[in-house]
C-alpha positions in Angstrom: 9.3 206.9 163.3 6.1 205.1 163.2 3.1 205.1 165.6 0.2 202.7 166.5 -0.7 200.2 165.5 2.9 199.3 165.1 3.4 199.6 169.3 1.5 199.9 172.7 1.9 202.5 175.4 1.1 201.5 179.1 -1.3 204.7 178.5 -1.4 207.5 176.1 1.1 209.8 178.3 2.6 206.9 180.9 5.5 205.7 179.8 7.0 202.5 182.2 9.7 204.4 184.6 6.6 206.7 185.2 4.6 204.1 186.3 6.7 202.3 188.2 7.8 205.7 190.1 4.1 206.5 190.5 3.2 203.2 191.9 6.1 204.0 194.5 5.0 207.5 195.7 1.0 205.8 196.0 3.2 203.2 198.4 5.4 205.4 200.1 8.2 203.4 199.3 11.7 203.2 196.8 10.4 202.2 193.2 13.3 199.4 193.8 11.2 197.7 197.0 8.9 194.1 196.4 6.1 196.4 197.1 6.1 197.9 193.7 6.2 194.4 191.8 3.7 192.7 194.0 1.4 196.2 193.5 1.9 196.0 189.3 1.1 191.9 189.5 -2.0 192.6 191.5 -3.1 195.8 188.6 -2.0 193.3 185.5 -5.6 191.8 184.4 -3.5 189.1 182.6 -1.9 187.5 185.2 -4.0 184.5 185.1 -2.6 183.2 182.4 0.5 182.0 184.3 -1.5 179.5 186.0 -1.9 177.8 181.9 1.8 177.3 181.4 4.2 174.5 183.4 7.0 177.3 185.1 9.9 174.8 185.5 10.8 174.3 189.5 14.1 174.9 190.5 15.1 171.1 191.6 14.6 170.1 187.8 17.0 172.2 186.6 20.1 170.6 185.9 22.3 173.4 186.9 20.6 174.5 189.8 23.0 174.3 193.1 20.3 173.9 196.7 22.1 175.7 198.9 21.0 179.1 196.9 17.3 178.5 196.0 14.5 176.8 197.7 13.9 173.3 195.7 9.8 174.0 195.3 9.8 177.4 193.8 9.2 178.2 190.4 12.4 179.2 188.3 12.8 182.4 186.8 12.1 181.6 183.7 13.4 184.6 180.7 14.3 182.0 178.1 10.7 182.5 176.2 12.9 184.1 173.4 14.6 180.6 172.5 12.2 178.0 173.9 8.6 179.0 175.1 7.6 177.3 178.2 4.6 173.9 177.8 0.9 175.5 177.7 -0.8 172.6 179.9 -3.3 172.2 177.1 -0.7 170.2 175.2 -0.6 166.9 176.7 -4.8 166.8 176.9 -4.1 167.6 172.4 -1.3 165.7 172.0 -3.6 162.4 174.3 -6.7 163.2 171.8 -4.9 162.5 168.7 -2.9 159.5 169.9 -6.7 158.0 171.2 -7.8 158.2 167.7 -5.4 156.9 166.1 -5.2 153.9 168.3 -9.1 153.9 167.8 -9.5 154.4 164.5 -6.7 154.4 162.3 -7.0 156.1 159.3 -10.3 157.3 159.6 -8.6 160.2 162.1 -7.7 161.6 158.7 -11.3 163.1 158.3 -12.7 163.3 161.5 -12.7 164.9 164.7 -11.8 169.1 165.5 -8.2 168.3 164.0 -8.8 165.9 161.3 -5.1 165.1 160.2 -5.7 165.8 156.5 -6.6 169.5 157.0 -4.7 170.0 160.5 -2.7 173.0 159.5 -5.9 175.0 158.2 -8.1 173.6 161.2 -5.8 176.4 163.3 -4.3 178.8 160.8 -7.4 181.3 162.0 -5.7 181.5 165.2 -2.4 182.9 163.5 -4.1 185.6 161.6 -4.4 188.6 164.7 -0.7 187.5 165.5 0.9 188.6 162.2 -2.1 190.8 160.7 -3.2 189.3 157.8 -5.8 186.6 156.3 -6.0 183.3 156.2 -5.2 183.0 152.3 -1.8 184.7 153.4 -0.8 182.4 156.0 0.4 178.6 155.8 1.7 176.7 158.6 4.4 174.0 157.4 8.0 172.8 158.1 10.4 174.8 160.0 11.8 178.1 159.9 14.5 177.5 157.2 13.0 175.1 155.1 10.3 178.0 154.7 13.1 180.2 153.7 14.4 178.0 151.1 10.7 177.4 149.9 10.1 181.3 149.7 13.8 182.3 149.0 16.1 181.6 149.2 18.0 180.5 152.7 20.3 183.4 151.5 23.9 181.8 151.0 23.1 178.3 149.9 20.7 179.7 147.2 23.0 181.8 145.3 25.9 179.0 145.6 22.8 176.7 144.4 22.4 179.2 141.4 26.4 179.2 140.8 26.4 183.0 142.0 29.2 184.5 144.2 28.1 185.0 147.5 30.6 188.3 148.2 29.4 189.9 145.0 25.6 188.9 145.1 24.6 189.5 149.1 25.0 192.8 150.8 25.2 192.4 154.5 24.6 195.7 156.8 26.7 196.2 160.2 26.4 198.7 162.4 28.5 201.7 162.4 32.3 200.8 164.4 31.8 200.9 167.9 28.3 200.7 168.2 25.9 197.2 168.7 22.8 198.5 167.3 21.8 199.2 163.3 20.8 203.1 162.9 17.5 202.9 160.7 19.2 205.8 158.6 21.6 203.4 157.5 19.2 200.8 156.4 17.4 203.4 154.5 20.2 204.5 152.5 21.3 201.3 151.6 18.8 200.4 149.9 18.2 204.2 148.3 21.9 203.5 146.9 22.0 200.0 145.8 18.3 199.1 145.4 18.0 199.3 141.7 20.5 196.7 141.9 18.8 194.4 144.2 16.2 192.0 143.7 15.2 190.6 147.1 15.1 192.4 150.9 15.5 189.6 153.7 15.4 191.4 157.1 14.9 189.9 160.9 12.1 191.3 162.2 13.5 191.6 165.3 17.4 190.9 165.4 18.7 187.7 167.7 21.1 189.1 169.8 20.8 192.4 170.3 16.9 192.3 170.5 16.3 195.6 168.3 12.9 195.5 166.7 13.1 197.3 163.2 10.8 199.5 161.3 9.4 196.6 159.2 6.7 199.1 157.3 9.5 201.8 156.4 11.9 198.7 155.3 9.2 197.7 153.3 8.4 200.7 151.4 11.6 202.0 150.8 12.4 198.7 149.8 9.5 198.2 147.3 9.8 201.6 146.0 13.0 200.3 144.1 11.7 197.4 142.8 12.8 194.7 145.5 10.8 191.8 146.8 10.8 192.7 150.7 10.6 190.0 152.9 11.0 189.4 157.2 12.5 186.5 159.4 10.2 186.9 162.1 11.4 184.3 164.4 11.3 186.4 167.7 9.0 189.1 166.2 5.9 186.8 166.1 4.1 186.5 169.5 6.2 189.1 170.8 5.2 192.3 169.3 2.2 193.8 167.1 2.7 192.7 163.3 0.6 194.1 160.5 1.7 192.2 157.6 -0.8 192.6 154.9 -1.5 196.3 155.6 2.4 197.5 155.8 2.8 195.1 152.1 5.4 193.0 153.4 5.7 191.1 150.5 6.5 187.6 152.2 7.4 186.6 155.8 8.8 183.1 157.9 8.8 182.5 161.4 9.2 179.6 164.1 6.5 178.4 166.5 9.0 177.3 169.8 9.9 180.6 171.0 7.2 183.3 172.0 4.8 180.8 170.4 5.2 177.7 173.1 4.7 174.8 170.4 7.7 173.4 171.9 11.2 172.3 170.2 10.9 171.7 166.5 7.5 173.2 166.4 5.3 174.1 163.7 6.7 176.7 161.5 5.1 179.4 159.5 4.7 181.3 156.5 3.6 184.2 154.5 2.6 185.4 151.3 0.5 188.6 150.5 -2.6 188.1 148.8 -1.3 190.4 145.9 0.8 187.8 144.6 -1.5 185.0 144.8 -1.4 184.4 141.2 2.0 185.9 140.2 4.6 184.1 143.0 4.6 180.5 142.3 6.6 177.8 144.4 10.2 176.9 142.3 10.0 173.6 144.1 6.3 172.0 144.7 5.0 169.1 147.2 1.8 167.1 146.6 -0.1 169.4 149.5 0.5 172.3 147.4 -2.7 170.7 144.9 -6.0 171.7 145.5 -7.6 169.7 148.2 -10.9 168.8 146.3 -8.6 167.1 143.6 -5.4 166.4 145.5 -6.3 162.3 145.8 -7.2 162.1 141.6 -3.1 161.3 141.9 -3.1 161.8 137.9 -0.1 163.6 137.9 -1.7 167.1 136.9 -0.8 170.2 139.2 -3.8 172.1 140.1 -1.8 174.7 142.4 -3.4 176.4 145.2 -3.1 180.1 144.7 -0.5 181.7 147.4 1.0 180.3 150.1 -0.5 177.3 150.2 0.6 176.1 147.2 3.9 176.3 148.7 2.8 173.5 151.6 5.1 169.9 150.0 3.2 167.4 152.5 0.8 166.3 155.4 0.6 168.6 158.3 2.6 167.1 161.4 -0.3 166.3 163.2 1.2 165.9 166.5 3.1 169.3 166.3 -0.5 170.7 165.1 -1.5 169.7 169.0 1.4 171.8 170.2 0.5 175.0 167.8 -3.1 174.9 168.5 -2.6 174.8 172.6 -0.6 177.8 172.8 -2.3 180.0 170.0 -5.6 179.5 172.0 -3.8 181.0 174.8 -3.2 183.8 172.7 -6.5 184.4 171.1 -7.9 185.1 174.5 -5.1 187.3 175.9 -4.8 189.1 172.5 -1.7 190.5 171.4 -2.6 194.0 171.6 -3.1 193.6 175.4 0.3 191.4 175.4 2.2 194.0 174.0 1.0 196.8 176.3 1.7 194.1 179.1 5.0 192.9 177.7 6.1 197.3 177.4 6.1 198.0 181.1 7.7 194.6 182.2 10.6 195.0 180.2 10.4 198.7 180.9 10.4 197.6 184.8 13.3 195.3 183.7 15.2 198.1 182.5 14.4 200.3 185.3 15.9 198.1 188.0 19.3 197.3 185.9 19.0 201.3 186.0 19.1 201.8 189.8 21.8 199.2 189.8 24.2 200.8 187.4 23.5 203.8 188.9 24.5 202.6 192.6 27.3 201.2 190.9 29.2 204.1 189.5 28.3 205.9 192.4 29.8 203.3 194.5 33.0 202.6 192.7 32.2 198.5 192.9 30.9 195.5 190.9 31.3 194.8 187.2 29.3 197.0 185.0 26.2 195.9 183.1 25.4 197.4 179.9 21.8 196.8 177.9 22.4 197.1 173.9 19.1 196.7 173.5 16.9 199.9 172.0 15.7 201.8 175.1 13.3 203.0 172.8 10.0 200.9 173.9 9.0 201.1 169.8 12.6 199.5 168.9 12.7 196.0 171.0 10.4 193.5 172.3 10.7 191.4 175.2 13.9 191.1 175.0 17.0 193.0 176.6 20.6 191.9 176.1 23.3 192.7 178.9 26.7 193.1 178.6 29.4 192.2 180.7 32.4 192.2 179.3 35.1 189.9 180.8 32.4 188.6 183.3 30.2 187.7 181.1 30.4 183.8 181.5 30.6 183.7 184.9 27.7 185.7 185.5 25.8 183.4 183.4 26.9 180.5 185.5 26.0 182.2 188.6 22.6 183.1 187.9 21.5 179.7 186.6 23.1 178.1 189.7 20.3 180.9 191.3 17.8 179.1 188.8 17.4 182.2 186.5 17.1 180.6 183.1 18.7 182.5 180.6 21.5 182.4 178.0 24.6 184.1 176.7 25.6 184.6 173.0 28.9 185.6 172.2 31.0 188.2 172.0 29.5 189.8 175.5 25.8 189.4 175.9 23.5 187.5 177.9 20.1 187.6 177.0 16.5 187.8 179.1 13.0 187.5 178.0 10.3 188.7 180.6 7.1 187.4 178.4 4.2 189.3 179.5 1.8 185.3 179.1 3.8 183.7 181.8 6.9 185.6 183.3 5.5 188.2 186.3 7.1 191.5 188.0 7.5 189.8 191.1 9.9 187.2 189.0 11.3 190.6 187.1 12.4 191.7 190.9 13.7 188.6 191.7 15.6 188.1 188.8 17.4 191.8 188.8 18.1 190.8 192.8 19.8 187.7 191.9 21.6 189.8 189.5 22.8 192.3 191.9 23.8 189.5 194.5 25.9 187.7 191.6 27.4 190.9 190.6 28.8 192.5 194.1 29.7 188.6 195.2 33.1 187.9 195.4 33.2 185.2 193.2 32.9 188.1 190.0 35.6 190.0 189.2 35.9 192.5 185.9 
């Protein structure tokens, strides 16, 4: 497997049950007791940045039922992974733009630390550290799909598009029978066997439900040593974990901006194309925004392209979406990923631990539905993310704990999934969640 840069350890020899059993022992107390969460808040120099996101309260949630929670607290929030929580920057962006366009009108267009014409580029610095490359490489435009379709390809409709057979022309990969999880040996000799026959690699960085983070270099490589065009979904990859885009040669990459990236729903998305094929990979469909900026307004109908993935931009930035973006990724450019990471490692590793001690009281006690994480317990394989399994109880569970105010969500056949993200989520709300769990499990209300 690969090594840094690709992943963070909480130190070079520590891994997170460790530290969360020697934080115990410097207590005196069981690594399952508050003491141990309050201890690792008070040691996590990024805590602050809690204080720059709204945490919903439990009386706004719809589902929430009183007679469990206290109204004012915050809710346990794990639900970064589909929609990131509101960096309170937003509204102060989102007022600026909306006083100068009231002011000015169209003047806005070339004025002001946003002006509208170049809003995407005004913040595309702040993307670079988050997926490792330049800012030649990077555009920000559309949404996630749309992006797809403009690089690709949005897999299915494409090759119907192109009068292809979509059970002849795309090879899907499943794990093995009877397991949840993709073996990195089997991704490997896939495209060993069939590569010479394949022309473009679309992988999730990090895959939806199961929240397995894959080998994106070793994809890559293998993939490009046969000749295919190797390119990543990134949707719950980006903000999440380290990426290194231009030095691993992904050849291009999409993601959203409303999950780990807080732009809110609908945001911003984003794209990427290595500089190597600035001059060779040209846009199949092309948009006026595409055209050089110092000629763009000549409007006589002669296509000056922008080299890379900005020729691949069709229209005007979404100005009001570039408020959202540019909140949150200043959020990020001071916390920096690499810290977030090593952050984001021993809180889900805490996370884990906790299920742990439950499961293993559990079987020992003959009582309460099991709970099963598919997710990778290797910290280099997954994110924030771990997915539970329930089984049969899988639903009600997930009623339960929202009625508790833990904000989560389930995705069929068996999982529900939980985010802790390292910028806003805490271990004290790690240790509350996996109580709430525990409660909801030996309740009488679940049965398996």
């Amino acid at each position: 497997m690969f090594r840094a840069p690709f992943v963070m350890e909480t130190s070079p020899l520590e891994l997170p049950a460790d530290r969360v059993q020697r934080t115990a022992a410097e207590l005196n107390c069981h690594p399952a007791d508050e003491k141990v969460a309050l201890r690792l808040d008070e040691e996590d120099g990024l805590r602050h940045f809690r204080e720059y996101f709204y945490i919903p309260k439990m009386k706004d949630l719809p589902p929430i039922d009183l007679s469990f929670v206290n109204k004012d607290d915050d809710a346990i929030y794990f639900l970064g992974h589909s929609l990131g929580l509101q960096p309170k920057m937003v509204k102060t962006y989102l007022e600026e733009e909306l006083d100068k366009w009231a002011k000015m009108g169209a003047y806005g267009h070339d004025v002001g630390k946003r002006p509208w014409i170049v809003g995407d580029e005004s913040i595309v610095g702040l993307m670079k550290d988050l997926v490792g490359a330049s800012e030649k490489e990077i555009a920000l435009m559309n949404a996630l799909t749309v992006n797809l379709h403009l690089l690709l390809y949005a897999m299915e409709s494409q090759l119907q598009l192109h009068g292809l057979d979509v059970e002849k022309s795309m090879r899907m990969i499943k794990p093995r029978e009877g397991e949840e999880i993709l073996r990195m040996e089997d991704i490997l000799e896939v495209i060993e066997k069939e590569g010479d026959s394949i022309a473009v690699i679309l992988f999730s960085g990090l895959q939806f439900y199961t929240g397995q983070l894959f080998n994106i270099p070793a994809i890559t490589k293998a993939g490009q040593a046969k000749g295919c065009f190797v390119g990543f979904d990134l949707a719950h990859a980006v903000g999440n974990v380290e990426l290194h885009l231009h030095d691993w040669g992904v050849d291009f990459a999409c993601w959203c901006s409303y999950k780990y990236l807080n732009s809110g729903a609908g945001g911003l998305g984003g794209a990427f194309v290595h500089e190597k094929h600035a001059y060779t990979v040209k846009p199949a469909l092309v948009g006026w925004f595409g055209h050089e900026l110092s000629t763009r307004f000549k409007m006589d109908n002669k296509l000056k392209l922008i080299p890379g993935v900005s020729g691949f931009r069709i229209s005007n930035p979404p100005i009001l979406l570039v408020c959202s973006l540019h909140a949150s990724l200043e959020i990020f450019q001071q916390a920096t990923i690499k810290a977030l990471r090593k952050k984001s490692i021993l809180l889900t590793g805490y996370l884990e631990y906790l299920i742990k001690l439950y499961c293993s009281r559990q079987k020992a006690e003959k009582r309460g539905p099991a709970v099963n994480i598919i997710t990778p317990p290797n910290i280099e394989e997954r994110g924030c993310q771990l997915t539970l399994a329930f089984s049969r109880t899988q639903k009600d569970v997930f009623e339960e704990l929202h009625k508790r105010g833990v904000v989560c969500d389930k995705r069929e056949p068996h999982g529900i999934r939980v985010a802790p993200v390292p910028l806003y989520n805490s271990f004290h709300d790690v240790y509350k969640f996996v109580n709430l769990l525990t409660s909801v499990l030996d309740s009488e209300e679940i049965k398996d």
